[in-house]
Every structure is written in C-alpha cells, then in structure tokens.
C-alpha positions, 0 to 999 in steps of 0.5 A: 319762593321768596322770603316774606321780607322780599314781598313788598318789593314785588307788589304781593303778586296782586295780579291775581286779583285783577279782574282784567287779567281774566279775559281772553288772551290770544296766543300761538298754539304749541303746535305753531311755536315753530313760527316763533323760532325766528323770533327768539333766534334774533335775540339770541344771535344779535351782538349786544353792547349797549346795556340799558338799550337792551333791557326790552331783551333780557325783559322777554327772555325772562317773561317767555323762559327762554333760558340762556344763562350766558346771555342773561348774565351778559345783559344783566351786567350790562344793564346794571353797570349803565344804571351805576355810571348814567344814572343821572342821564337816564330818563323815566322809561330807560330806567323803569325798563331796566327795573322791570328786566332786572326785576322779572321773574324772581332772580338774584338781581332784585338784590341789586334793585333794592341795594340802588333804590331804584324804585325810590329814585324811579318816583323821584324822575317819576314826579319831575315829569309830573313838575315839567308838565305843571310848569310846561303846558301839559309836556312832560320831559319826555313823553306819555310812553315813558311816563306811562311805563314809569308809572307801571314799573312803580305800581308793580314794584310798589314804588311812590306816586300820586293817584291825584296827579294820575287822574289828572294827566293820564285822561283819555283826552290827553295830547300826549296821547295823540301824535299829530292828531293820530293816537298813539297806540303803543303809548295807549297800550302802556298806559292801558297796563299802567292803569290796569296794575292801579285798578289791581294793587292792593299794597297801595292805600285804598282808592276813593270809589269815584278814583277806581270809576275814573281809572277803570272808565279811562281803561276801557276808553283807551282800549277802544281807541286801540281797537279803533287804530285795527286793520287786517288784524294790526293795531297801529302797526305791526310794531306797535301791536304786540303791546296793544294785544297786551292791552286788550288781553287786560282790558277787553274782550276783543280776543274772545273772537277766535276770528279776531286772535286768528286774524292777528296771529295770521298777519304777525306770522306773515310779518315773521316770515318776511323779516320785519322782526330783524332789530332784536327789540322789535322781536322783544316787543312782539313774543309775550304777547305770542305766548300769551304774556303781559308786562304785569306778570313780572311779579307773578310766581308764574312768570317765567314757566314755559312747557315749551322747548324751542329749536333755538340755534347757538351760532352767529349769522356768517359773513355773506361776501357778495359775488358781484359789484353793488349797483348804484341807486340815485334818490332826493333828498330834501330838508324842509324847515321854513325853506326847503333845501333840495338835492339828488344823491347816490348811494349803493342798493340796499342803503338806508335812509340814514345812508342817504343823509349821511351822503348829503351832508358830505355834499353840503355840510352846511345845508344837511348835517345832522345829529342822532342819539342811538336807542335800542330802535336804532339811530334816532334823529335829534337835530338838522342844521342846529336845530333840536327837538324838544320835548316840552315844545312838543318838536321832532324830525318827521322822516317821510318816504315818497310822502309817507312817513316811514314806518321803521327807523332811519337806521332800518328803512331800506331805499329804493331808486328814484325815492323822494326823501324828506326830513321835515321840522314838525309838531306833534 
C-alpha cells in the first residue's frame, strides 16, 4: 500500500470514480490468452538498448503483470539513465512515457520520479508546446499525440496545466488532429484518455460546469470520429487499434456489441498469426487493451493483477543461415520535391525501403541522401537532399509504396520486385 504522503503523486486513484471507465471493455477470453503468447514472446525476446524508446515495453509489462524482473530491471535502468544524460533533448511524449512506464504500478522507481521533478519539469515542456502553437499558427513543437499523452501523464501524476489552454486547443476541430485531412486515430484516441482522467481527477480544482460540458462533449466527439475511421473490425489500422479500443472502452458504448469486440478481437488475431506485431512497441501497444487494460490504470492499485499464467519461452530467436544464394529484386525509386528525381536500383529479396534508399544514395549521393532519426518504431525519415521536416510548418517525408503510402516504417516495409518507390516532400 502506499504511505499516505506518496497519494498525490498517483492522482488519489480517482479512477474510480469515472463514470467512462464503467462501459464495456472487450478483452480476449482466458481460454484465447494462448493467441497472445506471440505477443509477450516479442517483448521479452527483442534486444533492448535504446532506453526511453523503449518505455512502451516496460509500460505493457507492467500494466499486463507480465513478470520478468531481469528485464524490468533492465529497462527501468535504461530508461532512467536517458532522462538523466538527455533531458533536456527529450520531447513532451518521450518524457510523459517515461513517467508513465517508470510510474506504473506502484513500485520503487516512483521514488526516482519524485527525486527528478519529472512531472514538474513534464508541465514546463508541457507549456512550451502550448507557447509555440501561441506563437506558430496552432503547431505545437511536436504534435497532438505527444501533447495529448503529456498532458495524460500530468493529470494521472497530478502535475500542472491549464484547463483554459485545454479547452482552447484539444477541440475536436483541431488540425492537429487531422493528417492531410485524414483523422488520426491514435492521436484521437490519446486525446480521448487524456480528456477522460480530466473529466475524472478530483485532486485537481474544481471545473466550472460548462468546462466539464466542453470536455466531456469533445470526448464523445473524438470517440465518434474513431468509430467512424472502423473497418472489418480495425480502427485506422491495426497499429493504431489498440489504442483506439482504449479510447472506446472510456468513452462509449461500441463494445457492448459482442459483434463488435469479436470482430475486433477476430482480425487482431489474424494479424498476430501473421506476424505484423514483430517491432516489440507495436506488440506494447496492441496487449492492454487484449487484456482488457487502459493507460488510466496506471495509478489503479489493481493495475498489474493478472490470474493468468502465460507459456512465456526465455531463449532468444537463433540465427537462420540461409541454404541457398538470395535473389535480386530491381524496383524505382524516386524523389519528388518541386522535381522529381527518378532511378531504378537493385537490392537483395527481403530488403526494405530503407535498403532501397540507402542503394540510391550510393548511386547519386547528391540526388538521394537522406537523413533518419531512430525512434522506437524504427528509422524514422527527418531530411532528403538538406531538406528537413519541421514540425511548426506542418512538413514530413511521405514514403509511398506503388502510390500508397506505406503502412509500416521504412526500417519494417518489405519490398517486393518491380515496386515503385516515392519519397515525397508534403504537408499535413
């Protein structure tokens, strides 16, 4: 239990209390846990070196009781020596995930929250965001996914914001929201947990009436624009739907329909069979909400229970040396800024699209190099030919597969032969 002095900094387990948190949640049936094992199997087996990046993991271990000491240790440690050597660099949601993975679950490395004001210093990067979309057309420096998890962290962890500034910025009508005029669903769904722990957080002053109408009616808003992004069972995507069934278990009543979760719980598995949870963080995303968990039970004294004993396997994946000679496979590669830059390259079968940009830029270094950032999803896009992407005018990189744009990372999406590759300049 923890000492009554310890209370403030897990928010008073207000949870309770939310009236969201009483609908229907949809989670696999024990009798099915078996379809998960691949799942937990991924995060216990990857090789982890990349601290906060990997915050996600320890967070769903945690929340789902899967116990591994070893590695709960290991990630703890890593996790915390990047929030003492990068702090400064860290953005909003790098740090308001490590807070909510190191603060999960009532164990000893709340201590090392409280020692680093994390939460403090989580409000200050908290309002920057808030100060550059004051000063930069409604862009904040990183984007409503991060913001809308800072601000979730706060409110469970009892930090400072501004319940003015949230009812100004976190409307459903937001562009931050929207990705080229297509909703974002994961962004929605954390702003969804977001809004519901203000709705719930009694620690906090008391709301004028006509804030709590605002909040809860951007709430239900948000969770109908979800459901709207459905199809056979998903929401946006399959990564993108474990936290969008979080949302919907808070926020509506979508899973009362038995039809409904089986659907979902249906295509997820499918998607499990066919190994499209390899990144450890996407296996992290998709579990708590399998097992009928959200981020807002962090601070609940049930958080970690789980009745349910996994045939979890300790050894690595081996080395497979392959019997015969890879093939080659030819595809097009092209760069489009106000031009477009074309070539043709060839790279082994099974290489990715990062394989293929890295094969053009030994062609044409001037024409094709780029730059990546790593993030826990993989390599990550930031420049082609100098050119960066900035947050505050609202630019990236789109990747597009054949004309469609890809549905993993570069580091992940397999190509296949005669594909045409694009690495656009856009705007969301």
């Amino acid at each position: 239990m923890i000492p009554p002095r310890q209370l403030p900094l897990m928010g008073l387990l207000f949870f309770s209390l939310i009236p969201g948190q009483l609908c229907q949640i949809c989670k696999v049936n024990a009798a099915d846990f078996r379809c998960l094992e691949p799942l937990i199997n991924t995060m216990l087996k990857a090789n982890y070196t990349k601290g906060i990046q990997n915050a996600n993991v320890l967070l769903t271990l945690r929340l789902a009781g899967i116990k591994n000491q070893s590695l709960e240790q290991q990630l703890s440690q890593q996790i915390k020596e990047d929030i003492n050597s990068k702090e400064m660099e860290l953005t909003s949601g790098q740090l308001a995930l490590g807070i909510l993975a190191l603060g999960a679950c009532e164990n000893p490395d709340e201590e090392f929250i409280r020692g680093a004001h994390l939460v403090s210093k989580l409000g200050d990067k908290f309002q920057a965001e808030i100060q550059n979309m004051e000063t930069h057309d409604g862009n904040p420096l990183t984007n409503y996914y991060q913001l809308s998890l800072a601000l979730l962290a706060l409110c469970l962890f009892n930090g400072s914001y501004s319940i003015t500034s949230v009812t100004y910025y976190f409307t459903p009508e937001n562009k931050n929201y929207y990705f080229e005029d297509q909703f974002s669903v994961d962004t929605g769904a954390m702003a969804v947990l977001a809004l519901t722990c203000l709705q719930g957080n009694k620690t906090q002053k008391k709301m004028e009436a006509s804030t709590e109408d605002k909040i809860r009616n951007y709430t239900a808003t948000l969770a109908s624009k979800i459901q709207s992004e459905g199809k056979q069972g998903l929401f946006g995507n399959i990564f993108s739907t474990g936290e969008a069934m979080q949302a919907l278990f808070v926020s509506s009543d979508y899973y009362k329909s038995e039809t409904n979760c089986q659907e979902t719980l249906r295509t997820v598995f499918y998607n499990i069979s066919q190994k499209a949870f390899s990144l450890p963080i996407a296996a992290a995303q998709i579990l708590p909400a399998l097992m009928g968990k959200t981020y807002l039970d962090v601070t609940n004294t049930s958080c970690s229970h789980n009745p349910v004993k996994f045939n979890i396997s300790t050894e690595k994946p081996g080395v497979v040396t392959p019997t015969t000679a890879p093939l080659d496979i030819s595809v097009k590669y092209s760069v489009q800024i106000n031009e477009t830059s074309h070539t043709k390259v060839t790279v082994r079968k099974g290489s990715v699209f990062l394989d293929v940009m890295k094969a053009a830029q030994e062609k044409n270094e001037t024409l094709f190099r780029f730059t990546v950032e790593e993030t826990s999803w993989g390599p990550y896009v930031t420049s082609v030919q100098g050119i960066r992407a900035n947050s505050n005018d609202r630019t990236y990189w789109k990747l597009l597969s054949n004309g469609q744009p890809l549905s993993q990372g570069a580091g992940s999406y397999v190509v296949q032969n005669g594909d045409n590759l694009e690495v656009c300049w856009s705007k969301y």
